[in-house]
C-alpha positions in Angstrom: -17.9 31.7 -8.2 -19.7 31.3 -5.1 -21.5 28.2 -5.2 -25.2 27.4 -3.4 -26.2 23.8 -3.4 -24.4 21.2 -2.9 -24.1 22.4 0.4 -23.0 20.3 3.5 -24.1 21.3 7.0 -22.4 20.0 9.8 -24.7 19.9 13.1 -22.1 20.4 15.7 -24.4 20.4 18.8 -25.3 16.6 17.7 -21.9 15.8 16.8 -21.2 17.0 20.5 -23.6 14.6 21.8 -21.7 11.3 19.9 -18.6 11.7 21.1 -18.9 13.3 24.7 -21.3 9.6 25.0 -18.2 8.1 23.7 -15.8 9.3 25.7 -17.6 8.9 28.7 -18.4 5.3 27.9 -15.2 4.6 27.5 -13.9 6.0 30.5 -15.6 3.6 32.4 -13.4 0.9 31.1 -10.4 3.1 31.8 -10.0 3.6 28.0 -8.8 6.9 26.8 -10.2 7.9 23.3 -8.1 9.0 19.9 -10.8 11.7 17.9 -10.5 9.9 14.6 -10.9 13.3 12.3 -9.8 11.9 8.6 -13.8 10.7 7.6 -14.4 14.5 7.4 -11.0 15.6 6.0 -9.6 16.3 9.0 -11.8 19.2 9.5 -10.5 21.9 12.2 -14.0 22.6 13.3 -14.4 18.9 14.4 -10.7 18.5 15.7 -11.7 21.3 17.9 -14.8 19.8 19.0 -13.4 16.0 19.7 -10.3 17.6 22.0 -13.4 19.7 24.0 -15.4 16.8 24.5 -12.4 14.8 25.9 -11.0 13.2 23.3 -7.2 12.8 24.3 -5.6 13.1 21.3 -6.8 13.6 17.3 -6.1 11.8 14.8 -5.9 11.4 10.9 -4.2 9.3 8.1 -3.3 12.3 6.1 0.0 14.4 7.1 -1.6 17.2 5.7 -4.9 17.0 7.7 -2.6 17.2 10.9 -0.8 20.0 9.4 -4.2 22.4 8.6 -5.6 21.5 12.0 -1.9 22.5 14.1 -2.2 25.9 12.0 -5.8 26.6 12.9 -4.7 26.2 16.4 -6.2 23.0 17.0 -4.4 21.5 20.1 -3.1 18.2 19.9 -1.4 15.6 20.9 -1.9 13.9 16.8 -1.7 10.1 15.5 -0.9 9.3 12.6 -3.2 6.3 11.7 -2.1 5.1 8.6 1.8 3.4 8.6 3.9 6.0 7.3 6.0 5.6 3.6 10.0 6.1 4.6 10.0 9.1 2.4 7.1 11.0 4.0 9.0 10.7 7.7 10.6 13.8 7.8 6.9 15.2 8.1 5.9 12.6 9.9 8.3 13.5 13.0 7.7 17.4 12.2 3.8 17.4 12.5 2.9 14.0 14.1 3.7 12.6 18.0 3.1 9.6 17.5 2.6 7.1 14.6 1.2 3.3 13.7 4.1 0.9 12.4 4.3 -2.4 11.5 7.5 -2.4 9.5 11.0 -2.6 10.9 12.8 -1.1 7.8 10.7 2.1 8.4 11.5 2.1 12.1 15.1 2.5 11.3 14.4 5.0 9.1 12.1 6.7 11.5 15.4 6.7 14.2 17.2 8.3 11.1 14.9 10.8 10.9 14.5 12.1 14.3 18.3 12.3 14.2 17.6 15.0 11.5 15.1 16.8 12.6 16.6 16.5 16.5 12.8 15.1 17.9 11.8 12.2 19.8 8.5 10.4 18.3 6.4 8.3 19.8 5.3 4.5 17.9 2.6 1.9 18.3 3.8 -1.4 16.8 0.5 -2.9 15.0 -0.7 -6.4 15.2 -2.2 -8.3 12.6 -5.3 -10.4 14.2 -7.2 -11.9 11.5 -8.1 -8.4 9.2 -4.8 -8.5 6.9 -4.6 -5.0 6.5 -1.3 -3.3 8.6 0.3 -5.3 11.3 3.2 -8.3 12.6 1.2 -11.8 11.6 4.1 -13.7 13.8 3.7 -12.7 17.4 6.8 -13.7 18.3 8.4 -11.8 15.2 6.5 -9.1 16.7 7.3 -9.3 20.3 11.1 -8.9 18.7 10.1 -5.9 16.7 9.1 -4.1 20.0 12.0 -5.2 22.1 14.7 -3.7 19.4 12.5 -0.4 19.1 13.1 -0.2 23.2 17.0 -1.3 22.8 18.1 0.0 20.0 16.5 3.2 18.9 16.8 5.7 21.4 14.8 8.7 19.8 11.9 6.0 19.3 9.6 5.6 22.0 7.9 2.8 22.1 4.2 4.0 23.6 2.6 0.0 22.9 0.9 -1.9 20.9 -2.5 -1.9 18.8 -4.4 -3.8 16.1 -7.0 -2.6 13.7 -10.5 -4.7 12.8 -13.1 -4.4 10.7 -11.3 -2.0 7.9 -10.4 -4.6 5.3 -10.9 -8.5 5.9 -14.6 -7.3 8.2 -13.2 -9.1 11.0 -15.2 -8.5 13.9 -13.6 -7.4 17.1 -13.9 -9.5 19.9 -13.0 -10.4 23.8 -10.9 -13.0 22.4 -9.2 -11.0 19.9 -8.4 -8.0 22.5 -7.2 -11.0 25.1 -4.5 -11.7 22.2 -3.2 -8.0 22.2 -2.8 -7.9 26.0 -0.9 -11.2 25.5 1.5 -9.4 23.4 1.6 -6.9 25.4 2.1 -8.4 28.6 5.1 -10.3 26.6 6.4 -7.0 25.6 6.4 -5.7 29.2 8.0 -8.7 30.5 10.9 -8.2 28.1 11.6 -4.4 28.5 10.9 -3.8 32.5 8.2 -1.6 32.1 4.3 -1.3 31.3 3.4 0.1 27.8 1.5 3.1 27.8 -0.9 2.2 24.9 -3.0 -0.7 24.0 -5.0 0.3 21.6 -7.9 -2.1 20.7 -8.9 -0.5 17.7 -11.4 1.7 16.0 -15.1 2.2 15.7 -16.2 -1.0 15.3 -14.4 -2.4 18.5 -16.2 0.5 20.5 -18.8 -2.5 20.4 -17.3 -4.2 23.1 -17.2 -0.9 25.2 -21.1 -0.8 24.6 -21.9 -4.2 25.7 -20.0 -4.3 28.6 -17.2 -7.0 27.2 -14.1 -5.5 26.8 -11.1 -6.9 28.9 -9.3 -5.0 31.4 -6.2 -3.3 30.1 -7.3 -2.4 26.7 -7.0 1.1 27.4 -6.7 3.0 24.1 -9.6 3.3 21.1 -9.3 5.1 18.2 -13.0 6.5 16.9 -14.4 8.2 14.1 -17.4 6.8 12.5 -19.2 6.1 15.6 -19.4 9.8 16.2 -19.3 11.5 12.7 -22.0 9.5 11.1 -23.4 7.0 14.0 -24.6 4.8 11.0 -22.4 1.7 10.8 -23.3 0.0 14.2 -27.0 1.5 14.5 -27.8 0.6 10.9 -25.7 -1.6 9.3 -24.8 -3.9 12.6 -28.5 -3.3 14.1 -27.5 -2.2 17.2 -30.3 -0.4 18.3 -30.0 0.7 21.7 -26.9 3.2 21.3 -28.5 6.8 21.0 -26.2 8.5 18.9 -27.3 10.8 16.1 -27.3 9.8 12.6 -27.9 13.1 10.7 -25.0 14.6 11.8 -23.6 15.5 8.2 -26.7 16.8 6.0 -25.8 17.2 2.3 -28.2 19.4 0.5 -28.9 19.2 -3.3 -30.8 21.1 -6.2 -33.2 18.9 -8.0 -32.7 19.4 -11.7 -35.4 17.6 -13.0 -38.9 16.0 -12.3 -40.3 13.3 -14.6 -42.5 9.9 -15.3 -40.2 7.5 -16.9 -39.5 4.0 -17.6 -37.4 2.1 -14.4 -35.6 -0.1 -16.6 -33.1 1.7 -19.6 -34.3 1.0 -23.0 -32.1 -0.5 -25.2 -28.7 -2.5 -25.7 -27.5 -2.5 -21.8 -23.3 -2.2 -21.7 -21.4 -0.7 -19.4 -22.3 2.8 -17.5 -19.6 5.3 -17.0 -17.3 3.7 -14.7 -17.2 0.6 -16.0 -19.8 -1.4 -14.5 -22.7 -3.6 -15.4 -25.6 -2.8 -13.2 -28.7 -4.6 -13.3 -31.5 -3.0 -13.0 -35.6 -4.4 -11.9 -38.3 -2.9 -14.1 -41.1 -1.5 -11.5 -42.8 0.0 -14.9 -43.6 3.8 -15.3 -41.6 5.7 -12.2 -41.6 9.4 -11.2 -37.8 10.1 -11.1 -36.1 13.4 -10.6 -32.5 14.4 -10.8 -30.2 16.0 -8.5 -27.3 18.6 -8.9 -24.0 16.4 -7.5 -22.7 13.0 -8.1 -20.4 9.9 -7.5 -17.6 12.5 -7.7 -19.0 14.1 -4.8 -20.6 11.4 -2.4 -18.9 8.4 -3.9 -21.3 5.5 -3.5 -24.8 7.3 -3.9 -26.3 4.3 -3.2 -25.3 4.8 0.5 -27.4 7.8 1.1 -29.9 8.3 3.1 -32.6 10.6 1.7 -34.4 12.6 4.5 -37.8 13.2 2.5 -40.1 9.7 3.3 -40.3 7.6 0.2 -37.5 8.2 -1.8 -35.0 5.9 -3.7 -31.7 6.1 -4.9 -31.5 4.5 -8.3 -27.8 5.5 -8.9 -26.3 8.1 -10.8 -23.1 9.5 -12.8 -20.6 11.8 -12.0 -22.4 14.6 -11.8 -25.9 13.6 -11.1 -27.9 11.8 -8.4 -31.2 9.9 -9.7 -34.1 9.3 -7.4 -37.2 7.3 -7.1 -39.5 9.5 -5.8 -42.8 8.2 -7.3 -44.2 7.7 -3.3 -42.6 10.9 -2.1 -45.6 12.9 -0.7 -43.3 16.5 -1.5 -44.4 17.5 -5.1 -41.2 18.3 -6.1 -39.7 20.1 -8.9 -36.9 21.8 -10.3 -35.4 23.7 -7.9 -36.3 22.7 -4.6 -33.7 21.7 -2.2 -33.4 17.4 -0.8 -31.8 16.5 2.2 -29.4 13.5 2.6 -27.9 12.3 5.6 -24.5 10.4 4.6 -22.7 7.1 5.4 -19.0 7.1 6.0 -17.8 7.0 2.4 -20.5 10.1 1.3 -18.6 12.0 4.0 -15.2 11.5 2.9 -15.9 11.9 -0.4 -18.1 15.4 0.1 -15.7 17.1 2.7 -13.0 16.3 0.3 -14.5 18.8 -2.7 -13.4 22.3 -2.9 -16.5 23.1 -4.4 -18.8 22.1 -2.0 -18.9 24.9 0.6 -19.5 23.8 4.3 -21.7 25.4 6.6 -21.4 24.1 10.5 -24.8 24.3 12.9 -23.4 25.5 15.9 -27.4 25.3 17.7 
């Protein structure tokens, strides 16, 4: 069954914009850029795109992202940017150059596993700064980690040494916080008689620093999706105004289902919905509300949308449906007609990740 709306467009033109502005940013600090694909599935279309507009290297927290991109003849060099498990390594030395690791169990069994498959592979050694997610919390602990990947596992390279911010504790990236890494690292190099090739500073959200003008010297490695996919976190949800990256990059179209004048607040005994929850709801009286033809199990958090047609809500929805506000929309809509919706990060993943929503890419 060939299947109409919901439809994603990708506007590659735009997308083209972001991340050549990103790269060229950030090659005025002397920092090389890592084309963060796994937000969009680790689309080939975009892999493409990020290695034409400079990007150095792609990459993706999925093995199998890396894998669909090398066999559509995407060129890499690809990271792996979630810490492998031990029993995916095997892949991880087939399809990957280099990966993140913070673990020195797995770094043994990483050696093991280049023995195997007869390949060198290449390894960041993560520090954790304050965001608990991946990483060495003693610095001295992880200082040792490095020097015993140098001594004692010869078909490990050790590329350097990176941190992640912002993913899980929303710790904010800072001058001070990249002026720890290069510590480390500059402890590292003292230690093993030779400069590191990678400190990586982070992800989107440290691209910050780039854009005000405050990040050390020596940082010399990011690692950026968001900021080019979506452009939504640090323009929106930070207020930073002055960046000039494009927003409605990803476009998800959907069929409206229904048009109606309801009540805003349910009517009756109020439980849980569907998954589980207890939303609460405000009671605005009689609202014209219309439905739309994808849900939570599409975009994930609805709520995160951004409709494109002036004066639209999202309420919410289930997992199939999309329920608007559209009372002081000046479209008269109806069943049928098409609504646009550019997406936030999670909208992305979630969409890009459906077989069943077919993809069209803008290519002017």
């Amino acid at each position: 069954m060939e299947r109409q709306y919901p439809r994603l467009e990708v506007n590659l033109p735009l997308l083209r914009e972001n991340m050549e502005k990103i790269v060229d940013n950030c090659g005025k600090f002397n920092i090389s850029v890592c084309g963060c694909i796994k937000g969009c599935s680790g689309l080939p279309e975009v892999g493409k795109l990020f290695r034409q507009c400079g990007c150095t290297e792609l990459g993706s927290s999925r093995i199998e992202e890396i894998v669909d991109c090398r066999k559509a003849g995407v060129p890499g060099p690809y990271l792996l940017l979630r810490v492998p498990m031990i029993s995916e390594l095997d892949d991880v030395v087939r399809w990957c150059d280099t990966s993140l690791h913070s673990d020195l169990t797995v770094l043994d069994a990483l050696e093991a596993a280049c023995c195997r498959i007869g390949k060198k592979h290449r390894v960041i050694i993560m520090a954790d700064l304050g965001d608990l997610r991946e990483g060495f919390w003693n610095r001295d602990e992880m200082v040792n980690a490095c020097v015993y990947v140098e001594k004692n596992l010869p078909h490990v390279h050790l590329a350097g040494v990176g941190v992640n911010l912002g993913c899980y504790g929303s710790i904010q990236p800072t001058a001070d916080k990249m002026r720890s890494l290069l510590t480390i690292a500059h402890h590292v190099e003292a230690l093993i008689g030779r400069e590191l090739e990678v400190i990586s500073g982070g992800a989107s959200s440290s691209y910050t620093l780039v854009h005000w003008g405050s990040m050390p010297e020596g940082i010399n490695h990011l690692r950026i999706g968001e900021t080019a996919l979506n452009a939504r976190d640090l323009q929106v949800e930070w207020g930073i105004a002055n960046m000039g990256l494009h927003m409605n990059t990803f476009v998800l179209k959907g069929e409206v289902l229904e048009v109606r004048t309801k009540p805003s607040y349910p009517v009756g005994q109020i439980v849980i919905d569907a998954f589980g929850r207890r939303p609460s709801y405000v009671d605005r009286g009689n609202r014209k509300r219309c439905l739309v033809g994808f849900g939570r199990a599409d975009v994930g958090d609805m709520e995160r949308l951004r409709p494109l047609d002036q004066g639209v809500i999202v309420l919410g929805g289930s997992s199939d449906h999309c329920i608007l506000d559209i009372e002081d929309c000046p479209r008269n809509l109806k069943a049928g007609d098409i609504m646009d919706f550019a997406l936030a990060y999670n909208n992305m993943l979630y969409a890009t990740n459906r077989r069943d929503i077919p993809i069209k890419f803008l290519y002017e």
